[in-house]
MIVEXMI-468149 format. One record per atom (N, C-alpha, C): x, y, z; residue in one letter. Coordinates in steps of 0.05 Angstrom, whole numbers, plus 5000, padded with zeros to 4 digits. Example, Ala and Ser with C-alpha at 12.3 -4.5 7.8 and 13.67 -1.06 7.14 Angstrom:
526448865156A524649105156A526449345156A525749555142S527349795143S525850015157S
end
This chain:
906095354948X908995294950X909795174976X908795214996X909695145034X908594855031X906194795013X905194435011X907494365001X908694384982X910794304958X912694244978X913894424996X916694415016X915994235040X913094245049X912393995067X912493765057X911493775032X911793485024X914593305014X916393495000X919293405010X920493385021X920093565051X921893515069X921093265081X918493235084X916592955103X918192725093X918492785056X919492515031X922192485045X924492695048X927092635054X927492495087X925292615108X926592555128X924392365141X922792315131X919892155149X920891825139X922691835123X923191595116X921791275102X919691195108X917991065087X915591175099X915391355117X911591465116X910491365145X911291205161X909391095175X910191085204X912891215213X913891205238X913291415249X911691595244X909891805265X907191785245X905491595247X903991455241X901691565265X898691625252X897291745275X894991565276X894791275286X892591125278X893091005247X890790995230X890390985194X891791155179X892891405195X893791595178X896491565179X899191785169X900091835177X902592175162X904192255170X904092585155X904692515126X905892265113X905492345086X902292195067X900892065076X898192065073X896892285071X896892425100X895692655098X897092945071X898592955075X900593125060X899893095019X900392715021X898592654991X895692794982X893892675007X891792824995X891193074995X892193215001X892293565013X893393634983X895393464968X896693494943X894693434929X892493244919X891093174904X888793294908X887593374922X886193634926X886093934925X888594024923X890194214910X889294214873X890793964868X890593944848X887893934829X887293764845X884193774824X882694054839X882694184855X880894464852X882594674839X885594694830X886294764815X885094814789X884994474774X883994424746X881094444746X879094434765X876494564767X876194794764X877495024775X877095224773X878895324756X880095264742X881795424713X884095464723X884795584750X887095654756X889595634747X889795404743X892495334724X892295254698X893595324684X893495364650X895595164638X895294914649X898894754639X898094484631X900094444615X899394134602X901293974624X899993744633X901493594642X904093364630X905993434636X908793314624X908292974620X909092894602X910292604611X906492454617X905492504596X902092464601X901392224588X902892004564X903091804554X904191684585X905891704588X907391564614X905891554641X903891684652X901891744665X900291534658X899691524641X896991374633X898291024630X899391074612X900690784617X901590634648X902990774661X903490754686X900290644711X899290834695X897090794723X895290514703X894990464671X893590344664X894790084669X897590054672X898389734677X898589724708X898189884722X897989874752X895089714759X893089814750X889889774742X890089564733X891289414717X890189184697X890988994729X893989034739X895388844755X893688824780X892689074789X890489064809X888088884808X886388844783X884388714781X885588464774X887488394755X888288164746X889087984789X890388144788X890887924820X889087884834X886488044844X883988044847X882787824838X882387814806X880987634790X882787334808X884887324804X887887144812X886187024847X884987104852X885187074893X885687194909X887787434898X887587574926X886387724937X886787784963X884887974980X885188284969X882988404965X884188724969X884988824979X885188695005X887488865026X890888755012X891588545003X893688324994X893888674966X891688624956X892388894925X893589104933X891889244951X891589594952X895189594981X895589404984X898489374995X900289384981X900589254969X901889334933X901489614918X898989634908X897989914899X898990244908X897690184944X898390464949X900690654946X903090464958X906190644953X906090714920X904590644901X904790654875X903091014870X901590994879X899991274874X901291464894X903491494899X904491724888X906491804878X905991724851X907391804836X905492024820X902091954830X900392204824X901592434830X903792444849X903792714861X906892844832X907392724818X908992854790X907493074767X905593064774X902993244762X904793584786X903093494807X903793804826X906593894830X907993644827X911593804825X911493934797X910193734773X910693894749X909394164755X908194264763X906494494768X908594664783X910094534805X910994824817X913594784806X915194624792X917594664782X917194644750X915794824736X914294934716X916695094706X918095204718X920695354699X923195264728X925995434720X926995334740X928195624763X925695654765X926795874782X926295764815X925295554826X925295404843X927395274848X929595304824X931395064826X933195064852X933695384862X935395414881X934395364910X931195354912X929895244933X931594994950X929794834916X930094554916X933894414925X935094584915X937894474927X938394544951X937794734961X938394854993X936494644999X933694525005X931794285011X934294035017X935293964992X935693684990X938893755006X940193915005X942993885020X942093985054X940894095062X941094155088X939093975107X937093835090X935793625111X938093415099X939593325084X941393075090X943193085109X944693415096X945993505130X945693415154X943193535167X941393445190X941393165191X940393075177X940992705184X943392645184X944992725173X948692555174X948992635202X948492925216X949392955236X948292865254X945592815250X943892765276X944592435281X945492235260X946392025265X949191955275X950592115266X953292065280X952892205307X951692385314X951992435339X951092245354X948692125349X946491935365X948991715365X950091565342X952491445336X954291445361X955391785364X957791745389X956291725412X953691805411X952891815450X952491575451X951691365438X951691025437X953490965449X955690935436X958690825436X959990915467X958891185468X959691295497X958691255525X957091095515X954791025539X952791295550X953191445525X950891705540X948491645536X947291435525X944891385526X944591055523X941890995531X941190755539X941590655507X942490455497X941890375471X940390155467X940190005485X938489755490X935789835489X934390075511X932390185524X931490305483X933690375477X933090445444X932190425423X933790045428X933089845407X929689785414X929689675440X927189645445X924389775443X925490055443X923490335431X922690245399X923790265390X924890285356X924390025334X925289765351X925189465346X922889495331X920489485336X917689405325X917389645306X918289815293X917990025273X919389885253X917989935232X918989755207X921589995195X921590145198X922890465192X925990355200X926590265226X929090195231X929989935230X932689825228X934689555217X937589555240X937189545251X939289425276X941089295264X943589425263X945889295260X948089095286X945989005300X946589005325X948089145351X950289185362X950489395382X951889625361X952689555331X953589795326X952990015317X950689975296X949290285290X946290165280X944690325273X941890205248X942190425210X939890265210X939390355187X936090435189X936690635177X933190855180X933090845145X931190765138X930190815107X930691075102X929691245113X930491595104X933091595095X935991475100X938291495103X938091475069X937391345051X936791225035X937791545015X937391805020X937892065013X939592095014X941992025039X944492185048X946092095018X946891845005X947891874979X947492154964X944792254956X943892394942X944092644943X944192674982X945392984993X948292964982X950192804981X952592844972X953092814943X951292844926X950592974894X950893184892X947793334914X947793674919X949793794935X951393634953X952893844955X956193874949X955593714925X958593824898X958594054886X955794104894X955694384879X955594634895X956694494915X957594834937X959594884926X960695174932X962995234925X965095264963X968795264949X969595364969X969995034980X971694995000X972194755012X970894665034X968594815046X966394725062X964994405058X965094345016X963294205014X964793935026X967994045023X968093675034X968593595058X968493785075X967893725106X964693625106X962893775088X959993645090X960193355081X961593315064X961993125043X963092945054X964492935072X966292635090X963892675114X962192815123X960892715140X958192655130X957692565113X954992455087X956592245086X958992195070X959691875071X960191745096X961191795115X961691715145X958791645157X957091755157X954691715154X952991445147X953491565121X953091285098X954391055106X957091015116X959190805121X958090685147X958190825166X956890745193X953690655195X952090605160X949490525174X950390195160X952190145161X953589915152X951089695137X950089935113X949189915095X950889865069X951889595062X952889525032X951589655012X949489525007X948989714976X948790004974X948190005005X949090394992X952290534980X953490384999X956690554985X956690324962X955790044958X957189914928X956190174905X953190244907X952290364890X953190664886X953890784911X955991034902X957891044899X959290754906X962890804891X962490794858X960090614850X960190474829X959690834818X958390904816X956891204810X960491334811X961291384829X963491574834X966391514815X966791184815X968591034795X967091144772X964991044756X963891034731X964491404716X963491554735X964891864729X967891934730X969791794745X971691834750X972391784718X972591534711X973191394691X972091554657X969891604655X968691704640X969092034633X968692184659X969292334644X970992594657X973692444686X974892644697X977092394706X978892254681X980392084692X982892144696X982892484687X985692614700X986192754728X983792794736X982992904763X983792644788X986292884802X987992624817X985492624848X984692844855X982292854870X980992634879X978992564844X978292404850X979192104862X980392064847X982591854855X982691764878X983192044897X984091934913X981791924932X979492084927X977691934946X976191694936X976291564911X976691364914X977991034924X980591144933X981591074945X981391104978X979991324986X979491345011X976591165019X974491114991X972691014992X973490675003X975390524986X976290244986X977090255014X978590385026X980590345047X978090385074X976990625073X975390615089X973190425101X971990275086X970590075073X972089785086X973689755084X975289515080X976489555120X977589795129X977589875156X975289865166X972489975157X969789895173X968589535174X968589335162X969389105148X969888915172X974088935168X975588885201X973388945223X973489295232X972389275250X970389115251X968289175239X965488945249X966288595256X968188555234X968988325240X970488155262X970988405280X972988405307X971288395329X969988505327X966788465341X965288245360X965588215373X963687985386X960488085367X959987835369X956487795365X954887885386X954288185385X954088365408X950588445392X948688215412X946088305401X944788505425X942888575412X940588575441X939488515451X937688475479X936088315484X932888255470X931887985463X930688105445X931088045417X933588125416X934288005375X934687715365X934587615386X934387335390X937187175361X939187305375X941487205355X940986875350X940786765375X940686415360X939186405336X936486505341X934686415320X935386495294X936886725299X938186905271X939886695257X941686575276X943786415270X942886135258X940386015276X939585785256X938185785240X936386035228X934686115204X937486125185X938586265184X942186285161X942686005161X942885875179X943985485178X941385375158X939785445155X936485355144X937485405122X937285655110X938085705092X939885665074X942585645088X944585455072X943585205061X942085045082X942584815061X941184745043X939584965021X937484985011X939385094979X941885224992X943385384960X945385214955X946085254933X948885154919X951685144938X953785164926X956685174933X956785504930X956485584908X957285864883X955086014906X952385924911X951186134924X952186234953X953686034968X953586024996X956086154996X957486074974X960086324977X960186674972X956886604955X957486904958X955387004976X954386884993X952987005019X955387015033X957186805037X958886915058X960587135056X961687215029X963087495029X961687685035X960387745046X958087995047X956587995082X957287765090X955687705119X956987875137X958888135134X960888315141X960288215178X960387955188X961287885216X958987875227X956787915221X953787875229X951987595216X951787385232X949487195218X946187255194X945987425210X943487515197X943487735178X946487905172X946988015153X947087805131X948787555136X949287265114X946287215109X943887185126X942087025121X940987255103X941087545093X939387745077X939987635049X943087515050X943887555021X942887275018X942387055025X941486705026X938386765019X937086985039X934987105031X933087215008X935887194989X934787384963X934587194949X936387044956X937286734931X934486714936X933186484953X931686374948X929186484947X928486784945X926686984928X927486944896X929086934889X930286864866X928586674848X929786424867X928586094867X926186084860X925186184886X921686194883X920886324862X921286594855X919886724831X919986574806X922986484804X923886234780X921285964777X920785914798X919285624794X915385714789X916185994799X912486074798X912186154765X914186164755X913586324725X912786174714X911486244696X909886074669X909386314650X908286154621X908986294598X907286554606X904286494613X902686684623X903687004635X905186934654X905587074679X908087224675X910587074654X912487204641X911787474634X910187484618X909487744608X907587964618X904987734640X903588034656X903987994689X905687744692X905987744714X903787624736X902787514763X901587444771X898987664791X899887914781X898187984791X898688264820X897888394824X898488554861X896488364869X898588374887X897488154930X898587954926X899587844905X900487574895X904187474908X904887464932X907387464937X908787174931X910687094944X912686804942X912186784971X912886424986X912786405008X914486525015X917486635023X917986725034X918887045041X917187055013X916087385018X912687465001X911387405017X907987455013X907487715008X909587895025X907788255007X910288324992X912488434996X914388484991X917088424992X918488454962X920588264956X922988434960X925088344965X927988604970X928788654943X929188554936X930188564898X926588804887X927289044877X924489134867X924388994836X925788934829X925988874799X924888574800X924888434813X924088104814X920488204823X920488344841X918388344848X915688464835X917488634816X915888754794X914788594772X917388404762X917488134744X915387954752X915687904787X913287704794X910687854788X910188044802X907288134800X905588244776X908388354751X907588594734X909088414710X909888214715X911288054685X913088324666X912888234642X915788404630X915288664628X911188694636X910388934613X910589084634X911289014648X911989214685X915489294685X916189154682X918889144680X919989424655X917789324627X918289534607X917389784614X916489784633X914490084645X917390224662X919490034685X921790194692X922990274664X923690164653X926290144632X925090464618X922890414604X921690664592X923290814614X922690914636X923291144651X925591214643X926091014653X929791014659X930691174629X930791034606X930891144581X928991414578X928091634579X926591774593X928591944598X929991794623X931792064633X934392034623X935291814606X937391884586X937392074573X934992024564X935292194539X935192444540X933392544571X933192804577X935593034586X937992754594X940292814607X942092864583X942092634561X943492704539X942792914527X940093024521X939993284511X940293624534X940093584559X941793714584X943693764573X946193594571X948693684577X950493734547X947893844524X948593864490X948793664476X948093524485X948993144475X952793124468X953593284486X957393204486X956693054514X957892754503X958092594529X959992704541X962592864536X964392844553X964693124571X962793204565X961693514578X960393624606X960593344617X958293274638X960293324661X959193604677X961693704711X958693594732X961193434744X958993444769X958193584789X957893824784X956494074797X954894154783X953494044760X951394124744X949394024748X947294124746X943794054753X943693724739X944093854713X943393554698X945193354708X947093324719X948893084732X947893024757X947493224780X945893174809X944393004802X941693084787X938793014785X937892764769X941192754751X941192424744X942492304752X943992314770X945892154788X943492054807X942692204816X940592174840X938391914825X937691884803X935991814796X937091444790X939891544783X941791264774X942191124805X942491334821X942591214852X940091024859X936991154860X935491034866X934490744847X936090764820X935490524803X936690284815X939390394817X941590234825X941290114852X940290194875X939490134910X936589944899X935790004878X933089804876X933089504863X936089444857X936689264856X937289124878X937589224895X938189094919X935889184954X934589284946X932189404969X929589554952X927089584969X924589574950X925389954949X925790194935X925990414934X923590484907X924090434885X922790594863X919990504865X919090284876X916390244880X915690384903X916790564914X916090654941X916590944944X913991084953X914391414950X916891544952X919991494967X922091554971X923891564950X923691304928X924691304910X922491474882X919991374886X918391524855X918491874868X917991994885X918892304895X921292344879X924192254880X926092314873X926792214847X925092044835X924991984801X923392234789X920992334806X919192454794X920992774798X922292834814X923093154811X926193104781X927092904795X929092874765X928292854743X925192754734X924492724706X924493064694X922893144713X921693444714X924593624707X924993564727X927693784727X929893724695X930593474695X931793464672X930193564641X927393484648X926293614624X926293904617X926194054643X926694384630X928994344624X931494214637X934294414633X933994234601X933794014592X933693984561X932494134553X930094294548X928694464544X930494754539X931294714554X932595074562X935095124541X936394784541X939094674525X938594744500X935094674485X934694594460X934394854444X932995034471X931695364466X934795524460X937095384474X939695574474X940995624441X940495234434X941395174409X939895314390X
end
């Protein structure tokens, strides 16, 4: 059980795995195999007596992973170009040992105290780091420069970053709707404040959209909501201004020109329709404009590499576009390029998966669904990480399959428990 809580806490707060990195290794590497060795002297020695869940989906999963591995191989690329692609994929091995320790749900109350009090800890530990910035209590330059070469952090220039781990704090503010008492929304404005200040777009587009789509569906008399929806727009639209009021306040080092004439590059490569909608989004930063110019022509490129072939198995792992050789921001294009449709049909399965597990959760009455219930957290959370993977690599990456793999699990007992009630 203490592996199980290492290994989610490392998932929520270690952020993609590699920024306390020890050499080749680093704690969630080590942590994986400690899990897969667990496991298999488990199933050696009898110890555990359980069928593994979701065992068609296992197999398929890892068998079109395999085909795409050798097929790109066969294709030219290097094995190092494959097993770069590959590795963030295996672990999703580790949905075997969660099924094992969240086997009934008497863990369940663990698991929520886990996921709300390390998001906690990050909302706070960032806004504080946040005000001693702003206040001059600490060097922030001396910071950037620490930090700069870690792929883990995203510099919003002098005003805040973005840490991949952050990527949770949405998800902490799932779990903690289900506190009781008015504590949760003092936690709850300092999870979105949080969220708002890593002047990260797709994170709040994808939780207003989440927070609207429930409002609407199935609490459209609840003036509450409402109105923090309305505190969502306003706030948003006030953080926005500010950045936009801003001098172009880089660091030394970030080399803003070059930022500025890579985005000029880029323009004149898109449309009218594209360039306008890079510029609504460039929220007063050049190289925020050049991310969204950035995707377009990931876009482009994937568009002109397809052929009838590759439509359907894709070109292969290690196989990138010039201007993204390992990894693409869009996960869904990137899956298309490498894994063609039958990769693509492998998310969708999931996804459908946890519909269905959610529709039979909550009695199959759509309109039954309180968001303080397990089955709403654990598919919210799951619609979160679908939804952020439209726009940043998450479900191909242990951060996002961790938090697909406890929501499959978890929603399958409480359907289970639903079906045993009926």
């Amino acid at each position: 059980m203490l592996l199980c809580w290492l290994v989610l806490t490392e998932l929520v707060l270690g952020g993609g795995g590699r920024w306390m990195s020890m050499g080749p290794l680093s704690p969630r590497m080590i942590l994986f195999g400690l899990v897969q060795l667990t496991v298999l002297y488990q199933l050696i020695s009898g110890k555990w007596n359980w069928k593994i869940p979701f065992l068609p989906f296992l197999a398929v999963f890892f068998g079109i992973t395999t085909f795409s591995a050798l097929w790109g191989w066969q294709q030219g690329a290097s094995l190092t170009a494959v097993f770069t692609d590959v590795k963030p994929l295996l672990f999703w091995a580790n949905l075997a040992f969660f099924a094992y320790v969240f086997s009934d749900l008497s863990q369940l109350s663990n698991l929520r105290f886990l996921f709300k009090w390390t998001t906690f800890g990050l909302a706070v530990s960032y806004l504080a780091l946040l005000l001693f910035w702003q206040l001059n209590w600490i060097d922030a330059e001396k910071m950037y420069r620490h930090l700069a070469l870690n792929e883990e952090f995203s510099f919003r220039g002098n005003l805040g970053f973005m840490y991949k781990g952050f990527v949770f704090l949405p998800v902490g503010m799932f779990f903690w709707l289900q506190e009781k008492g008015y504590r949760k929304y003092f936690v709850l404005l300092l999870l979105y404040l949080a969220v708002l200040f890593t002047f990260t777009r797709g994170f709040w587009a994808i939780l207003f959209f989440i927070h609207i789509f429930y409002t609407l569906v199935y609490r459209p008399g609840k003036w509450v909501n409402w109105v923090a929806a309305a505190f969502m727009l306003v706030s948003v639209y006030a953080a926005g201004l500010y950045v936009a009021s801003q001098p172009k306040a880089y660091f030394k080092g970030q080399e803003a020109g070059e930022i500025l004439n890579n985005a000029e590059k880029l323009q004149q490569s898109l449309s009218q329709t594209e360039k306008e909608i890079s510029g609504a989004f460039k929220q007063g930063f050049e190289h925020r404009e050049a991310s969204i110019l950035d995707r377009f022509i990931q876009i482009r490129q994937v568009a002109e590499a397809t052929t009838p072939l590759s439509l359907v198995m894709g070109h292969g792992f290690g196989h990138g576009i010039a201007s993204r050789p390992v990894h693409m921001e869009i996960t869904y294009l990137e899956v298309f390029h490498k894994q063609g449709l039958a990769g693509l049909g492998l998310w969708i399965w999931l996804f459908l998966a946890l519909v269905k597990r959610f529709y039979i959760a909550i009695g199959r009455k759509i309109r039954a669904v309180d968001a303080s219930s397990d089955s709403f957290v654990f598919f919210a959370s799951a619609c979160f990480m679908f939804g952020i993977s439209c726009l940043n690599p998450f479900i191909n990456a242990p951060m996002g399959l961790g938090m697909l793999a406890l929501s499959l699990i978890v929603l399958e007992k409480l359907s289970q428990q639903k079906e045993t009630a009926l």
